[in-house]
C-alpha positions as CSV (number, residue, x, y, z in Angstrom):
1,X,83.3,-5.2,-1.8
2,X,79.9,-4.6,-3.4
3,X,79.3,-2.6,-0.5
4,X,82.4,-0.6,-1.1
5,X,81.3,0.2,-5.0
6,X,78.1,1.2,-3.9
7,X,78.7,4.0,-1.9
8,X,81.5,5.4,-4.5
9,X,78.4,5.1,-6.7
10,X,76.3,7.1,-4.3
11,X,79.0,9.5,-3.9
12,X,79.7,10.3,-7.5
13,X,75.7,10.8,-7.8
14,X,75.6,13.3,-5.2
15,X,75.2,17.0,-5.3
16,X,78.2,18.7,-3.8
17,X,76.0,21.6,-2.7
18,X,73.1,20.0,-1.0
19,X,75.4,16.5,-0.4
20,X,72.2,14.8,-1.5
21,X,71.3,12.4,-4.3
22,X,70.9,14.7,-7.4
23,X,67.1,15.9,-8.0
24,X,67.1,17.5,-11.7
25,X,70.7,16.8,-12.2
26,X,71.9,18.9,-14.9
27,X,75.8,19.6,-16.4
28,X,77.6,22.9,-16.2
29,X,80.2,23.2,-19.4
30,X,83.2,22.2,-16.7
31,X,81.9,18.7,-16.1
32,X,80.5,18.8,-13.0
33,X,77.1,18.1,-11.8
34,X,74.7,19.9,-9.6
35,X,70.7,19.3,-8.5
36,X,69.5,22.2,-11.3
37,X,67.9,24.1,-8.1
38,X,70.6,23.7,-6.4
39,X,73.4,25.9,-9.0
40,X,70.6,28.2,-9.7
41,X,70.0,29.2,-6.4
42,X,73.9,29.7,-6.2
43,X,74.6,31.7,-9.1
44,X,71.1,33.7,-8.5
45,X,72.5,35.0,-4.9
46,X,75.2,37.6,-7.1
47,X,74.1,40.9,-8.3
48,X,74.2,41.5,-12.6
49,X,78.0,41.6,-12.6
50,X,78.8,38.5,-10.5
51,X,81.2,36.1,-12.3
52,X,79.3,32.3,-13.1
53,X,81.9,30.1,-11.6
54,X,81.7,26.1,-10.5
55,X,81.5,25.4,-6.6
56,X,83.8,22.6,-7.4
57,X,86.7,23.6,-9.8
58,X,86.1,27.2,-9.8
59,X,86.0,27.7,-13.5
60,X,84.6,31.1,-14.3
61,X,81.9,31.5,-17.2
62,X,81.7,35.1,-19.0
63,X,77.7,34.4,-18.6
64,X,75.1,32.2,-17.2
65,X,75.5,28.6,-18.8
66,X,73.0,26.9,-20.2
67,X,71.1,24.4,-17.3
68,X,69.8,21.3,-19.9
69,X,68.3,18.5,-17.7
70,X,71.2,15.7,-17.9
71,X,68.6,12.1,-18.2
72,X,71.3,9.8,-18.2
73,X,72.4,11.0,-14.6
74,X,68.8,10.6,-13.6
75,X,68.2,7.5,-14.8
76,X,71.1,6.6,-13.0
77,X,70.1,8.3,-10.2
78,X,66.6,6.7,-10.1
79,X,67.9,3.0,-10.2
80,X,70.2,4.0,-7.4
81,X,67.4,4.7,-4.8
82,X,65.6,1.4,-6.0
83,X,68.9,-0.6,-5.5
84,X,68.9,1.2,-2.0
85,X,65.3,0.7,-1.4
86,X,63.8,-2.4,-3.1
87,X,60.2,-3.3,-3.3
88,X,58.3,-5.3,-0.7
89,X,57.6,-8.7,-1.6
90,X,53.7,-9.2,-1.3
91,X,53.5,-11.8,1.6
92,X,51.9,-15.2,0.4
93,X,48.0,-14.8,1.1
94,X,47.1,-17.2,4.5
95,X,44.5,-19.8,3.6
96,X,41.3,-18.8,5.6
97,X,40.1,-21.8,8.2
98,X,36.4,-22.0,8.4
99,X,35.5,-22.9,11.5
100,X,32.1,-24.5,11.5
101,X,29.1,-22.6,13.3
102,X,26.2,-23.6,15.2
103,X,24.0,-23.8,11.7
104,X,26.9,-25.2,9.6
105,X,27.6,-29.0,8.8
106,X,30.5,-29.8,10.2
107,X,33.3,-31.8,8.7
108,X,33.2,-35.1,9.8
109,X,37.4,-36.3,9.8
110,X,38.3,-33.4,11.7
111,X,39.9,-33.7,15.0
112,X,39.6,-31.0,18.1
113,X,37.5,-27.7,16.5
114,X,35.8,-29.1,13.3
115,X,36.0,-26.8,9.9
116,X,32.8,-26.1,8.1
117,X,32.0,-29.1,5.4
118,X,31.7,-28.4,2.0
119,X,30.9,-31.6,0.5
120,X,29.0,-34.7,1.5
121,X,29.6,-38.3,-0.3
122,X,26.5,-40.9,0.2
123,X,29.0,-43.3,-0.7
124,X,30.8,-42.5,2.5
125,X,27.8,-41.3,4.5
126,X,30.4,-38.4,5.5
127,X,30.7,-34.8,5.3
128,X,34.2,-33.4,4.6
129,X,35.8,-29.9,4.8
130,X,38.3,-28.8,1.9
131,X,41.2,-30.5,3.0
132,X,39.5,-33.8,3.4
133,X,37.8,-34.2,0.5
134,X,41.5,-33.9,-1.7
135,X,41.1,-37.5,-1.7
136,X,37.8,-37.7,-3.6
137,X,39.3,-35.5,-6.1
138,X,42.5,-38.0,-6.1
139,X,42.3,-41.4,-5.2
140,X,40.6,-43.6,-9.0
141,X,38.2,-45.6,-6.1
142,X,37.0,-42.4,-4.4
143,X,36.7,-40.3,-7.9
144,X,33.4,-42.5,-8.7
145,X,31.7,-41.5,-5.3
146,X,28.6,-39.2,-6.0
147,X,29.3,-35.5,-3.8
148,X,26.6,-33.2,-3.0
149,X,25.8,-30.2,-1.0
150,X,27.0,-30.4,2.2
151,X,23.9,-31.7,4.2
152,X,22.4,-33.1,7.6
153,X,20.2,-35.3,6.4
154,X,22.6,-38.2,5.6
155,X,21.2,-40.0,8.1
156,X,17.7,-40.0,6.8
157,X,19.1,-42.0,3.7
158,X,20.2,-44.7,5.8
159,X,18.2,-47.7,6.7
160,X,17.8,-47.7,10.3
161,X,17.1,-52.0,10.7
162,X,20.3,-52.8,8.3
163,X,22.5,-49.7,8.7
164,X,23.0,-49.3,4.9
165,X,22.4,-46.7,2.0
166,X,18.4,-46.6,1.1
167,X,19.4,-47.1,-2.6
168,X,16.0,-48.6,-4.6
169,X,12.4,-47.8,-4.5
170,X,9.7,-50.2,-3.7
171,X,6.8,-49.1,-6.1
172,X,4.2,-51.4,-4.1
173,X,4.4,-49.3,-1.0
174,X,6.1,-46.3,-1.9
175,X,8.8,-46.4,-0.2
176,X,12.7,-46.0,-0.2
177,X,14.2,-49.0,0.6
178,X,17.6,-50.7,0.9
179,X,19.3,-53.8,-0.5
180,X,18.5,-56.0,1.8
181,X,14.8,-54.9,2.4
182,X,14.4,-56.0,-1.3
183,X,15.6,-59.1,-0.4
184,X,13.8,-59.4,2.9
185,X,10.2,-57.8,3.4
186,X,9.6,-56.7,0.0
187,X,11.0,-59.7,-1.4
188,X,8.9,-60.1,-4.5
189,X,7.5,-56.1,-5.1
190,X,7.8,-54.0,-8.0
191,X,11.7,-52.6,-7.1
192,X,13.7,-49.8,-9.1
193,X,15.8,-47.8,-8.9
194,X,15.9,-44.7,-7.2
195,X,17.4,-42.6,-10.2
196,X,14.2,-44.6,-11.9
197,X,11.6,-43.6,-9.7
198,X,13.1,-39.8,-10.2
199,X,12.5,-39.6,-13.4
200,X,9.2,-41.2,-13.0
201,X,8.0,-38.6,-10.4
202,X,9.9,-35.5,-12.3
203,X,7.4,-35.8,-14.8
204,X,4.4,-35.3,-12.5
205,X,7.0,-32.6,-10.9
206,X,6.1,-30.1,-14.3
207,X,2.0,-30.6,-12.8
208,X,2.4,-29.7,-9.5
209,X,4.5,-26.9,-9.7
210,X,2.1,-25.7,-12.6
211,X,-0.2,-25.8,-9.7
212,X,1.8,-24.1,-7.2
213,X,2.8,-21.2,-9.8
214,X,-0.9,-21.1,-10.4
215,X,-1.4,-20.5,-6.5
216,X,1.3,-18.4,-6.3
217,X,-0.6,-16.3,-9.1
218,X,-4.1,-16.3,-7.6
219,X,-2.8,-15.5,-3.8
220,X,-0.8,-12.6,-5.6
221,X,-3.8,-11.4,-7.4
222,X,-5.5,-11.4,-4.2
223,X,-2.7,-9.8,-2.2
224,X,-3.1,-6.9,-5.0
225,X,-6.9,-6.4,-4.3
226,X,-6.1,-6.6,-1.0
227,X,-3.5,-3.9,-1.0
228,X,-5.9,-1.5,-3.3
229,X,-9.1,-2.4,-1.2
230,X,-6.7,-0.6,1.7
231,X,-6.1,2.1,-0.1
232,X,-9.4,2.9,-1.0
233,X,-10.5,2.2,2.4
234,X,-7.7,4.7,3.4
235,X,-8.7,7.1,0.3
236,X,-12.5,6.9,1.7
237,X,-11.6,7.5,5.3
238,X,-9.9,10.7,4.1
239,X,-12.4,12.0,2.0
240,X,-14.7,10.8,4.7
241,X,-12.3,13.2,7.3
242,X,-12.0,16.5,4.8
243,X,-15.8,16.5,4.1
244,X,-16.8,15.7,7.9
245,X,-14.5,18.7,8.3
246,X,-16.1,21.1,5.6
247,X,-19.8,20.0,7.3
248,X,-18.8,21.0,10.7
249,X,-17.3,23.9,9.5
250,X,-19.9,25.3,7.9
251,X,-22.1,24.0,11.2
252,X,-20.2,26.1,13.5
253,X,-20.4,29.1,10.8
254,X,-24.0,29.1,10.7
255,X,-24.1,28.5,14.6
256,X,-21.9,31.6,14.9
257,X,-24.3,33.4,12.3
258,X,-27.0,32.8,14.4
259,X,-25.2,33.5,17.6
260,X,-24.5,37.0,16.0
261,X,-28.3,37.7,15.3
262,X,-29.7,36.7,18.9
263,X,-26.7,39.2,20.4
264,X,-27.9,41.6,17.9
265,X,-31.6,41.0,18.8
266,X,-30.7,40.8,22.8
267,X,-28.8,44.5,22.3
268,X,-31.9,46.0,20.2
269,X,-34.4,44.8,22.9
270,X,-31.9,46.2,26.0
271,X,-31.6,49.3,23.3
272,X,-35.3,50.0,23.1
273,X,-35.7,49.3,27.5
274,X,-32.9,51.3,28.2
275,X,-34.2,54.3,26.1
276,X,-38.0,53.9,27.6
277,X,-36.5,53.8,31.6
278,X,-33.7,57.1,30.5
279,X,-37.0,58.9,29.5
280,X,-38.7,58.4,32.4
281,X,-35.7,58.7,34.8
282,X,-35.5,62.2,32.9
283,X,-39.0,62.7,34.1
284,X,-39.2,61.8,37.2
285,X,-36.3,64.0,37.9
286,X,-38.0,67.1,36.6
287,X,-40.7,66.5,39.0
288,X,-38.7,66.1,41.6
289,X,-36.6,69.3,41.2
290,X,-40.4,71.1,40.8
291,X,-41.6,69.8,44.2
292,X,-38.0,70.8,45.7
293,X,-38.7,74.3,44.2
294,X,-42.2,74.3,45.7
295,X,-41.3,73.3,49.0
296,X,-38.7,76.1,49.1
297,X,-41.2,78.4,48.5
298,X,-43.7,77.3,51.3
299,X,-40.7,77.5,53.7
300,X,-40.0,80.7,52.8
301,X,-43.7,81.8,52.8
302,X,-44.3,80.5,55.9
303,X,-41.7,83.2,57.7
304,X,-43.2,86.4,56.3
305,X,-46.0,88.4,58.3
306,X,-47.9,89.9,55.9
307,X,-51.1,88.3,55.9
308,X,-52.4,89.0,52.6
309,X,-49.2,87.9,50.8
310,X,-49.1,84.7,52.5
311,X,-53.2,83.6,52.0
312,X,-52.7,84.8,47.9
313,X,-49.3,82.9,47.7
314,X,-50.5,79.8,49.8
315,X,-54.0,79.7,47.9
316,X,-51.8,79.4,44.5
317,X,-49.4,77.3,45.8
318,X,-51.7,74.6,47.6
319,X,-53.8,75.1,44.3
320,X,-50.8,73.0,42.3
321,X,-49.9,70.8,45.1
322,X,-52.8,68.4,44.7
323,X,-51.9,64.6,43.6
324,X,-50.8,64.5,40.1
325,X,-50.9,61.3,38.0
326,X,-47.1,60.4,37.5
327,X,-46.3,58.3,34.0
328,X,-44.6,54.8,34.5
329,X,-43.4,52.9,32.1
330,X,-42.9,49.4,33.7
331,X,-39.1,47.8,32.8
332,X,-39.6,43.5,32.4
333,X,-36.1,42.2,31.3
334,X,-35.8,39.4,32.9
335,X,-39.0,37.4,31.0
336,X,-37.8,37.5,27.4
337,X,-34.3,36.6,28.6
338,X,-35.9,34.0,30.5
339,X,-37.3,32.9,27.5
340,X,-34.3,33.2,25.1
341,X,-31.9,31.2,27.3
342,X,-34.7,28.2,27.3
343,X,-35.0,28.0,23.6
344,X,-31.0,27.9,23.7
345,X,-30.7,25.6,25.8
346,X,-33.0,23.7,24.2
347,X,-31.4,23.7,20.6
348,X,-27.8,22.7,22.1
349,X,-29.9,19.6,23.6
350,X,-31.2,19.1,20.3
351,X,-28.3,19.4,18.6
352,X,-26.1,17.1,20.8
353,X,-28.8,14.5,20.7
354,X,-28.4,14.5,17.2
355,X,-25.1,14.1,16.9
356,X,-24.8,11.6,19.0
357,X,-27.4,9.9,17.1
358,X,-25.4,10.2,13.9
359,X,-22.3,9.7,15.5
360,X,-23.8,6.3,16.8
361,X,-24.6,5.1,13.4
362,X,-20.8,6.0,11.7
363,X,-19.3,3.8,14.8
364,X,-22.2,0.5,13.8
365,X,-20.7,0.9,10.2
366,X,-17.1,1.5,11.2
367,X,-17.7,-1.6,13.5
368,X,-19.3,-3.8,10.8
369,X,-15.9,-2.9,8.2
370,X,-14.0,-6.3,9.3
371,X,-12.0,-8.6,7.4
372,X,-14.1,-11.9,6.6
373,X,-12.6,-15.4,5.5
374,X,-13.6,-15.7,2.5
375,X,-15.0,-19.6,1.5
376,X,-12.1,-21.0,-0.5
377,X,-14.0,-24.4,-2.4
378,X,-17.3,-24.9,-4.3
379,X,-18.7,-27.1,-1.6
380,X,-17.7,-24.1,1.0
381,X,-19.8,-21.9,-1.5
382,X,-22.4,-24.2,-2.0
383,X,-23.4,-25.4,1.7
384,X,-26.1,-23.8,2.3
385,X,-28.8,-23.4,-0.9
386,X,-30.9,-20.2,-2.3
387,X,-31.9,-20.4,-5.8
388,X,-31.9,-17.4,-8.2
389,X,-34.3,-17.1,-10.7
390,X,-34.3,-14.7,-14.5
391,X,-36.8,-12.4,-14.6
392,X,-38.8,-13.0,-17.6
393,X,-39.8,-9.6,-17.7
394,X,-36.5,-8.2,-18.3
395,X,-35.4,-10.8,-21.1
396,X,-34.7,-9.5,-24.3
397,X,-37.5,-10.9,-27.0
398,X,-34.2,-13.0,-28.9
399,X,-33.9,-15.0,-25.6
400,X,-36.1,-18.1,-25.0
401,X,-35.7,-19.1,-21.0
402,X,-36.3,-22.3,-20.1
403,X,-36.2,-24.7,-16.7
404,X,-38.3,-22.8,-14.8
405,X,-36.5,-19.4,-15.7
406,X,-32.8,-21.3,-14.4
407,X,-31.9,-21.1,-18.1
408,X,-31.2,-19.1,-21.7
409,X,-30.6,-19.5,-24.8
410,X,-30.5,-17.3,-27.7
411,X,-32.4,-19.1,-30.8
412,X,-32.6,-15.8,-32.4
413,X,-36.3,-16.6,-33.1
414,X,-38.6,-13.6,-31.6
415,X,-40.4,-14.9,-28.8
416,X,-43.7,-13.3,-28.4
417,X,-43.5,-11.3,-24.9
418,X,-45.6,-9.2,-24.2
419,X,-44.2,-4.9,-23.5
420,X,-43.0,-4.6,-20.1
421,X,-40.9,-1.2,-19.2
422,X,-38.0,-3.9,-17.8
423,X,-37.4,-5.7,-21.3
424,X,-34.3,-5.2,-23.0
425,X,-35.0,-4.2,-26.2
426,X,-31.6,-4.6,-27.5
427,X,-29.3,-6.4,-25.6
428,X,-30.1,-10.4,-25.7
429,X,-29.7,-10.0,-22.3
430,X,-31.6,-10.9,-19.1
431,X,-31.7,-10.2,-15.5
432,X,-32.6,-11.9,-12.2
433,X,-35.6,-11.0,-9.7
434,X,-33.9,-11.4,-6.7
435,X,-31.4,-8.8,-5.7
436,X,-28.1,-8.9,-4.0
437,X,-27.2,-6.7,-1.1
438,X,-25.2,-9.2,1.3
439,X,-22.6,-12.0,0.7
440,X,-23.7,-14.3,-2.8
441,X,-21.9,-16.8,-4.7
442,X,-23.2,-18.7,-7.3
443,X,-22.4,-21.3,-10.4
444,X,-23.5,-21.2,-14.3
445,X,-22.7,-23.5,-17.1
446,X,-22.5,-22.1,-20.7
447,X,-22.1,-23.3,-24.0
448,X,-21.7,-21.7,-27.5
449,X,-19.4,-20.8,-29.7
450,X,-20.7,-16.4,-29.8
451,X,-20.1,-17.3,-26.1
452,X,-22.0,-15.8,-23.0
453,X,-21.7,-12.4,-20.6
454,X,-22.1,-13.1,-17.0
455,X,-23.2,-9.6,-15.1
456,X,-23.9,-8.3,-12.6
457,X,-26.0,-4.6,-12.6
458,X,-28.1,-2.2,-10.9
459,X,-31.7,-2.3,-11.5
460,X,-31.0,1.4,-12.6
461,X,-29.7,0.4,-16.0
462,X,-31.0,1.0,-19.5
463,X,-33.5,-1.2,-20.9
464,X,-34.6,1.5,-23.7
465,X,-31.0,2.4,-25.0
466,X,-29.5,0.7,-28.6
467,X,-25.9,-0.7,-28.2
468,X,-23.3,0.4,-25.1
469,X,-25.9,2.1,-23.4
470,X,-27.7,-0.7,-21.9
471,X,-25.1,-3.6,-22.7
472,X,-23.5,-5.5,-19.6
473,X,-20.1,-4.3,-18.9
474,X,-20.5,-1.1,-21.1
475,X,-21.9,1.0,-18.6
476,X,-21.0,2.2,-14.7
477,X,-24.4,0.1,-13.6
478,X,-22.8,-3.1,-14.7
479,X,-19.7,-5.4,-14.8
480,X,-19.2,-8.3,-17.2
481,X,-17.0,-11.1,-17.8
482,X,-17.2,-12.5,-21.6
483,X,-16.4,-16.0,-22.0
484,X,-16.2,-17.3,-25.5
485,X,-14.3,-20.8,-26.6
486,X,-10.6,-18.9,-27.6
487,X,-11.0,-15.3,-24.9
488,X,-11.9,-14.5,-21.5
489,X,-12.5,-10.3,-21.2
490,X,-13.8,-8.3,-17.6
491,X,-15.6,-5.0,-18.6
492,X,-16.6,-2.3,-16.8
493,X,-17.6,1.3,-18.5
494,X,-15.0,1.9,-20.7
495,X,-12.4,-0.7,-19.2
496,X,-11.4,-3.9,-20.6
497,X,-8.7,-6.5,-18.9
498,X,-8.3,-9.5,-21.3
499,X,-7.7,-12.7,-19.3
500,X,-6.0,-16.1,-20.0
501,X,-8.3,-18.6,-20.8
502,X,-8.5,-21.5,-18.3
503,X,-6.2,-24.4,-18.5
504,X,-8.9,-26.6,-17.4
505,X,-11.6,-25.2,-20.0
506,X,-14.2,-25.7,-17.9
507,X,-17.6,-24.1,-19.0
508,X,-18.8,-23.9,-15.3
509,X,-18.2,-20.6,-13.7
510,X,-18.5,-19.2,-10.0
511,X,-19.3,-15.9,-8.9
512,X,-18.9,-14.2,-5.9
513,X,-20.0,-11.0,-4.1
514,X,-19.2,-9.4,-1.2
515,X,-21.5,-6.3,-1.5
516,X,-20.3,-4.3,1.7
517,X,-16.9,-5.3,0.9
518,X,-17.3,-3.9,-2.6
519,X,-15.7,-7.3,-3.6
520,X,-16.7,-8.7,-7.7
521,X,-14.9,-12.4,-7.9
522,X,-15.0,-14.7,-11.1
523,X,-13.6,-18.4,-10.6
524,X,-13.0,-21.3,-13.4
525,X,-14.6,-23.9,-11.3
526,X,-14.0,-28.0,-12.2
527,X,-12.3,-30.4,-9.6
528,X,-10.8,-27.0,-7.7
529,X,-11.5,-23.5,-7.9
530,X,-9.1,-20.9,-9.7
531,X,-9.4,-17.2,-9.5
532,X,-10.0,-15.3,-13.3
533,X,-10.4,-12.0,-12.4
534,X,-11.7,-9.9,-9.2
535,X,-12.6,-6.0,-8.5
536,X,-12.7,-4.0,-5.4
537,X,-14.9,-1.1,-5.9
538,X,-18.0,0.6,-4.1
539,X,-21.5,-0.6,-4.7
540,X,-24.2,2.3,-4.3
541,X,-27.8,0.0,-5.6
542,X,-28.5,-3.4,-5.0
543,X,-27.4,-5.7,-7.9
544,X,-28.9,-8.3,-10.0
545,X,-27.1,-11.6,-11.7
546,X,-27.6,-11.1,-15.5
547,X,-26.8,-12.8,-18.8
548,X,-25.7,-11.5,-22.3
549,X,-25.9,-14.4,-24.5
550,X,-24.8,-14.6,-28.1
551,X,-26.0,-16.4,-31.1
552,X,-26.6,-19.6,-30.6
553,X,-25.3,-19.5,-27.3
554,X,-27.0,-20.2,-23.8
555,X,-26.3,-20.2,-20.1
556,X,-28.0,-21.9,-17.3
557,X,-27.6,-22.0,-13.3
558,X,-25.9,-24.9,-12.2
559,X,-27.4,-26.6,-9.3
560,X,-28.3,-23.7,-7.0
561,X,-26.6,-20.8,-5.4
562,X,-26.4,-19.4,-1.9
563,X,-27.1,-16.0,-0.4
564,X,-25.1,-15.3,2.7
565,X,-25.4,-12.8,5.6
566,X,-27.7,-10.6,3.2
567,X,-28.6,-6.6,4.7
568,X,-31.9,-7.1,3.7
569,X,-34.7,-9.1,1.5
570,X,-35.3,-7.2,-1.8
571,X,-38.8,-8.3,-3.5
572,X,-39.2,-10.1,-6.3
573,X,-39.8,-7.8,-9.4
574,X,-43.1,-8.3,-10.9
């Protein structure tokens, strides 16, 4: 029956022209409905004096009607096709099965293939997939059961003599322990809990991952210089490649110069040669073609009969035949050329030799650029002993040194040096005699509350200058790092990188140098060794330890230092 209605309803929504559902339906004035494209294109077909009739009832219209969109016919229409055609359900979505994988903890209740665990109780010792762990989530008992992570490493928290849960901690050995442990072999030790012990050891937790974060820092700050050292030992190699380029260009231009002017000589010498030997070719052909001439004449002279003619010819012509001295010019090529190719071959001996020479050295430096473990503690520092020693000659007249010259101090009372050319007149500032050129590290202790500049310059540096010009740090000769009680500073020129001050506050410093490295290192030294700052530059002079110290302020070398691997001794300045 409901099948019945609904194609009557399908039929009375159709278009009797195109027998189709109606698209646009719209109502002629007779009643009758048509798709609108449909009666256009059937009253359009006439010429202008066609009569407007309906295909149905053939009622005529005088003129075109009206075509209005009818919407109740197409909302009609449209809820037909949806009753015809209805939506598809959206299928439930299929619960996914995680199969565990080789790397995954597998579920421990499941039979055949196991799914991947998500949870693990250490009530249960167990690991359970999804499904399986419904009852932890369910049954009162199971609810109070502590879940974590799914892990392997359930066994571990099992006591392998009694089989059970390693729940306390024995704070007389250390160790995790079970129940019946603490009743057995530690019967009578310090035993708590484990959640206890936890909170006991999170507090030391803060310390050593302040330690490891400060680790993490210093390795980074190492992997930076690291990364720029490489660049500027790529930088270098290219500049090294573009000038080596420029040189031997210019080489092989002047070469080619000079090739030019010994061509230039070789075809002014062949010039000159040539035009001496065409002369006398020119010569000596003239003579010939006289004699020819001559001898023509004798012939001739020697065929006629008259007597007289022949001895008054023959006397004048045997009067010119006598010997006559014929010019030469003598042609010797073959010395100077001689000559030329020996100094040529010469100069491309001389030339190669030296290259190869030069050459030769580049590959002993390339050779000697290697990457060299650096010593990580004090005591690796420190193992074998040099001692360094300020140059009193070079201390400002503010500065009193003291302990053999291992220590300053700035009492701001002139001391009465005498004038040296090496004195800082400015500065209170002092330098060492002995000179670094090799591998150093050493320590210094200071004290004050202006605080204390610990250098490191070239000889080269001002000692006449007033202010920046001769001051540690301020200038390209030197680098500095100020300490003071409340800031830590590196200067260089006219940079300046503030640095934390140490947690440990220690007044002992370490520095280290790598001179062919181009490596500048300043550590906060106590019970370890903690990186404040470090530079990777280029060194061009030997350098010399020095001091700036303020007001009432001193420094002094702690115990000694050590020189390591150094190019070459440096003397002591005077």
């Amino acid at each position: 029956m409901a099948e019945g209605s609904f194609a009557v309803i399908q039929n009375q929504l159709s278009c009797q022209i195109c027998l189709d559902l109606l698209k646009d339906p719209v109502t002629i004035p007779c009643g009758h409905s048509y798709c609108m494209s449909c009666i256009a294109g059937c009253w359009n077909t006439g010429g202008q004096d066609q009569a407007y009739s309906c295909p149905q009832c053939r009622h005529t219209f005088d003129s075109m009607p009206h075509l209005g969109r009818n919407t109740i016919l197409a909302e009609m229409v449209e809820k037909l096709k949806l009753a015809e055609d209805p939506p598809a359900v959206p299928e439930e979505p299929s619960v996914d099965i995680c199969y565990a994988g080789p790397d995954d903890v597998s579920c421990d209740f499941c039979i055949g293939k196991k799914q991947k665990a998500t949870k693990s109780c250490l009530a249960c010792l167990a690991s359970f997939c999804d499904s399986h762990l419904q009852p932890h989530f369910e049954v009162p008992r199971l609810k109070k059961h502590k879940l974590v992570a799914a892990t392997r490493q359930l066994e571990e928290q099992i006591c392998a003599p009694h089989d059970k849960l390693l729940e306390v901690f024995c704070c007389t050995e250390q160790m995790l322990i079970c129940m019946q442990c603490a009743m057995d072999g530690h019967k009578g030790h310090d035993i708590v809990a484990v959640a206890v012990e936890r909170a006991e050891k999170q507090k030391e937790f803060g310390k050593t991952q302040e330690v490891y974060q400060q680790r993490i820092q210093e390795r980074e700050k190492e992997l930076q210089v690291l990364k720029e050292a490489m660049e500027t030992l790529k930088h270098s190699a290219q500049v090294a490649v573009e000038e080596s380029e420029r040189m031997f260009s210019l080489l092989i231009l002047s070469i080619e110069r000079r090739r030019s002017e010994v061509k230039e000589l070789i075809r002014a010498q062949e010039s000159t040669e040539v035009g001496l030997a065409e002369r006398l070719l020119e010569q000596l052909e003239k003579e010939i073609a006289e004699l020819r001439k001559r001898d023509a004449e004798l012939a001739k002279l020697s065929e006629t009969e008259d007597h007289v003619s022949f001895l008054q010819s023959f006397q004048a012509l045997h009067a010119t035949a006598g010997p006559e001295n014929i010019p030469f010019i003598p042609v010797h090529q073959s010395k100077p050329l001689e000559d030329m190719k020996k100094t040529i071959s010469y100069l491309q001996e001389k030339i190669d030799n030296f290259c190869q020479e030069e050459i030769g050295k580049l590959s002993g430096i390339a050779t000697y650029v290697q990457l060299i473990a650096e010593p990580r503690t004090s005591d690796e520092f420190l193992q074998n002993c040099s001692n360094f020693t300020m140059d009193l000659n070079t201390a400002n007249n503010c500065l009193c040194l003291s302990e053999g010259c291992k220590e300053a101090s700035n009492t701001i009372k002139v001391q009465c040096y005498p004038n040296h050319p090496d004195r800082f007149l400015h500065p209170a500032q002092v330098l060492c005699k002995e000179g670094i050129t090799g591998r150093c590290y050493w320590e210094v202790e200071w004290s004050g509350e202006s605080g204390v500049g610990l250098a490191v310059a070239y000889k080269s540096i001002s000692r006449k200058g007033s202010g920046k010009e001769s001051k540690f740090g301020s200038t390209h000769q030197s680098w500095s790092l100020r300490c003071s009680p409340s800031k830590y500073s590196f200067k260089h020129s006219h940079d300046k990188i503030e640095i934390p001050v140490p947690v440990s506050s220690s007044a002992r410093i370490g520095v280290y140098v790598d001179y062919r490295a181009g490596t500048l290192a300043y550590f906060s030294v106590s019970d370890t060794m903690s990186l404040l700052h470090r530079v990777q530059t280029r060194f061009t002079e030997p350098l010399y330890p020095g001091f700036l110290i303020g007001i009432n302020s001193k420094v002094k070398f702690y115990q000694k230092s050590i020189i390591l691997h150094p190019i070459a001794s440096l003397p002591n300045c005077e």
